[in-house]
C-alpha positions in Angstrom: -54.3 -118.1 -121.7 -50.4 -118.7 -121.1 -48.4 -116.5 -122.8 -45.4 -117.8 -125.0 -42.8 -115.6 -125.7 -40.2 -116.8 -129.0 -37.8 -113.8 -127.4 -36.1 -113.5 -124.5 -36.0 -110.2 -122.1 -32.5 -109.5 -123.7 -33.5 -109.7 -127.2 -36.7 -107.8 -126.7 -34.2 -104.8 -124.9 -32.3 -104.8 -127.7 -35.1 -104.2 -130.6 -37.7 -102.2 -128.2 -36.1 -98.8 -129.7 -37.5 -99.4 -133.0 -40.9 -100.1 -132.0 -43.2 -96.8 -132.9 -44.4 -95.0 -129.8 -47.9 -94.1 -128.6 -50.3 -91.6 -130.7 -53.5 -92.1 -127.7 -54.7 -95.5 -128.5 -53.3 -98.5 -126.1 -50.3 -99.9 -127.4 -51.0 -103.9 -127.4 -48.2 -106.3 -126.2 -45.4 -106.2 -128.5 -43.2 -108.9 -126.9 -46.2 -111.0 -128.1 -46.8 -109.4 -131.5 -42.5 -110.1 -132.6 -43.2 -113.5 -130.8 -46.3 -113.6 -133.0 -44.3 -112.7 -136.3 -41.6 -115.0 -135.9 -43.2 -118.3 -135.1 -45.7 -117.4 -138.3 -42.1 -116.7 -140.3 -40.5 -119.9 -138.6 -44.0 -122.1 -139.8 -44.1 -120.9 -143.2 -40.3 -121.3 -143.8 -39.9 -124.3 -141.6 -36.9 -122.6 -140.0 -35.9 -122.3 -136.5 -36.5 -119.0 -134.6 -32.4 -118.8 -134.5 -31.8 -119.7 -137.5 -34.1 -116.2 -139.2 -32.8 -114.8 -136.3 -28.7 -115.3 -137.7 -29.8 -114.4 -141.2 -28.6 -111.0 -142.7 -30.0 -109.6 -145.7 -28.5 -107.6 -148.3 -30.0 -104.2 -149.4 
């Protein structure tokens, strides 16, 4: 299976702090979950990966 990544190795650098870290179970790929995430965001909006990526919420 090929893998297909929505996120480029600069973008993934820059949110790869956040992600929660180990507790003894194998951490699966998370390049491919965010990937995963966003093109299921991007289909269900019909938006563009950049475009949810350029939009800021308000609290």
């Amino acid at each position: 299976m090929s893998a297909v990544y929505l996120l480029s190795e600069t973008q993934m650098s820059r949110i790869e702090p956040y992600f929660p870290r180990s507790r003894g179970a194998p951490r699966v790929d998370d390049r491919r979950v965010v990937s995963g995430i966003v093109y299921v965001a991007s289909y269900t909006t019909g938006s563009t990966a950049a475009t949810l990526a350029s939009v800021r919420h308000k609290p």
